[in-house]
Every structure is written in structure tokens, then in C-alpha cells.
C-alpha positions in Angstrom: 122.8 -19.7 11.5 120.3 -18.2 8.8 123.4 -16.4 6.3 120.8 -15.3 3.8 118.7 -13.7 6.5 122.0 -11.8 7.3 122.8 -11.1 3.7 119.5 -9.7 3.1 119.3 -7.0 5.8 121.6 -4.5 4.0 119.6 -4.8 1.4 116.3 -4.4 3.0 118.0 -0.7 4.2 118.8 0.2 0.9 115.3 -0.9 -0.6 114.1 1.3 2.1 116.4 4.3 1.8 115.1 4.0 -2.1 111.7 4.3 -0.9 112.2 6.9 1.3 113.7 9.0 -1.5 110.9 8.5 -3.9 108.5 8.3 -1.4 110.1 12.6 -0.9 110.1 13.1 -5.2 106.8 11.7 -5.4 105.8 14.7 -1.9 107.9 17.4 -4.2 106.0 16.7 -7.3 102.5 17.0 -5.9 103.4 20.0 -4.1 105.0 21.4 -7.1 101.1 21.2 -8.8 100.5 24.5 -6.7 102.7 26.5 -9.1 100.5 26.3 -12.2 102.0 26.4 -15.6 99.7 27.4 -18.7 101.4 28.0 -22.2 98.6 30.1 -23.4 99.9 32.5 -21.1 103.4 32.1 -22.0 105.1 35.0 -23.9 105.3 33.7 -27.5 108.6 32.6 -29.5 108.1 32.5 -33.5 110.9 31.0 -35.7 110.7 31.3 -39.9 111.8 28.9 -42.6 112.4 28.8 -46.1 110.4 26.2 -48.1 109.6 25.5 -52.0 108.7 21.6 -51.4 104.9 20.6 -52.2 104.6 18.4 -49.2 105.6 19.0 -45.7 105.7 16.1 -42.9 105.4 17.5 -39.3 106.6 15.8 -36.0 105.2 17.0 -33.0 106.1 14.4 -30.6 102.5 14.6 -28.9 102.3 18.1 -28.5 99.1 20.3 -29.2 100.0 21.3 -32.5 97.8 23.6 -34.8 98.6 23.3 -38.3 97.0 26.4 -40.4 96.9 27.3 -44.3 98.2 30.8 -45.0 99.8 33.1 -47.9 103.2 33.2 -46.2 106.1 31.9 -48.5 107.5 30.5 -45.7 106.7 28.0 -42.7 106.5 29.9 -39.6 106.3 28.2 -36.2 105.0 29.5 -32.8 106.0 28.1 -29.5 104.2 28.8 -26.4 105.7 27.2 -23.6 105.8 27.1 -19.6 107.8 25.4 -17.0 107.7 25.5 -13.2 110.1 22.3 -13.0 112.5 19.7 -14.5 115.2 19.5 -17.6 113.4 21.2 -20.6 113.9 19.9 -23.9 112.6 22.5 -27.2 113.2 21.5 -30.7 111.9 23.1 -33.8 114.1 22.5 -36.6 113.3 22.1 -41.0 115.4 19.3 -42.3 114.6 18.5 -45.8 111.1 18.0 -46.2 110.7 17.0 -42.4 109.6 19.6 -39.7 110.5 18.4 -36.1 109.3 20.3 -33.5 109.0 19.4 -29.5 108.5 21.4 -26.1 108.5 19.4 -23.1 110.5 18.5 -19.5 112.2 15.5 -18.3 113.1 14.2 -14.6 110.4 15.9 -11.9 108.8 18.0 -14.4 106.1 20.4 -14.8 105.8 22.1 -17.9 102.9 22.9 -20.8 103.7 23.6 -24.2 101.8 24.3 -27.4 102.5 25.1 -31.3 101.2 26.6 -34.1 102.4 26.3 -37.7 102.0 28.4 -40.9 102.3 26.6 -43.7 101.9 28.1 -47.3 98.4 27.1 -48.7 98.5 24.1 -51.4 101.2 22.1 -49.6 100.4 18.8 -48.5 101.1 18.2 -45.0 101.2 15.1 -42.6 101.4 15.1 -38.9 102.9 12.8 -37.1 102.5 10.2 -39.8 99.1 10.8 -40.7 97.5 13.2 -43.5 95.9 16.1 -42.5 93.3 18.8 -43.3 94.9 22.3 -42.6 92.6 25.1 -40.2 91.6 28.4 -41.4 94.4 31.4 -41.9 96.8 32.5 -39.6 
């Protein structure tokens, strides 16, 4: 009598099957934020590269990045990083005068993630687009 009522009930199971499920990831995450992730207490990776440019652009992609001045000849890049849950995704890589570096999950994640690049003093360096004053030494 009513076919769109009919047609619609299927749909109404799936809508709520698709609820349930997320309604269950949504239970796993929060219970996930018992295990406690913390990058300053990761064990830390370091990774070198050769550079002669005069100006350096750095991509962080959002994460906490300290960019220090130092007498290295080189760049050197330190990654602290932590993950209890989901797809991890690292990148630190020199190309050109570019230097892209990311740490960070995907899907139910739970990860924390931080940097810190030595850069030879007198090189001009922008992050994430923007100019910026260097720290201290390393």
C-alpha cells in the first residue's frame, strides 16, 4: 500500500548497522585514551643531510617542530614519536631546497610526535610558509 515505506526499511537497518559500528569505533577510541602516548618519552631517531643552499624551507605538516641554529655542516633532524593505535605515516626527506618532514597516524589513531632540526647558522629558513627566527644551539 505504502511502497516507499517498504523500500525504506532495508535501509533504515543498514543506517542502523552503520551506527552501531561507529557507535563501537567511537567506544574503542575513548578506551584506547587509557594507553597514554608521549613522544618526549619516545626513544629518539636522528637522520643527517647534506646541504650548501643559503635558504632552507621546512614542511612540518602541523607538527611541533623546533627549528635551532648550530655549527653542523649539515641539517640534522630528530624524530620523537609514539603510537598506541592506527596506520602511521613518518616522512622526513631533503628535496632540493625543501625539507618535508611529518609523523602522525591515520584511521583510529593515537599517536604524538615531535621534531627538532639543526640547521647550519646563517641559512635563512621558512616554516611552513612563513619566515622564521631560529632558537639557540643544538
Amino acid at each position: 500500500m505504502f511502497p516507499s515505506a517498504v523500500a525504506q526499511r532495508p535501509a533504515a537497518r543498514v543506517t542502523a548497522a552503520r551506527f552501531t559500528v561507529a557507535a563501537a569505533a567511537v567506544a574503542a577510541a575513548l578506551a584506547l585514551t587509557g594507553c597514554s602516548v608521549d613522544a618526549s618519552k619516545a626513544t629518539p631517531e636522528a637522520k643527517t643531510f647534506r646541504y650548501a643552499g643559503t635558504a632552507l624551507k621546512v614542511t612540518t605538516h602541523e607538527v611541533a617542530t623546533e627549528l635551532v641554529a648550530t655549527d653542523r655542516k649539515d641539517i640534522k633532524v630528530t624524530r620523537w614519536f609514539d603510537a598506541a593505535a592506527g596506520t602511521e605515516h613518518l616522512t622526513w626527506v631533503l628535496r632540493g631546497d625543501t625539507l618535508d618532514i611529518d609523523a602522525g597516524c591515520s584511521g583510529l589513531a593515537l599517536c604524538d610526535a615531535r621534531f627538532k632540526v639543526e640547521v647550519p647558522k646563517g641559512i635563512a629558513v621558512t616554516k611552513d610558509g612563513r619566515k622564521t627566527a631560529l632558537t639557540g644551539k643544538g
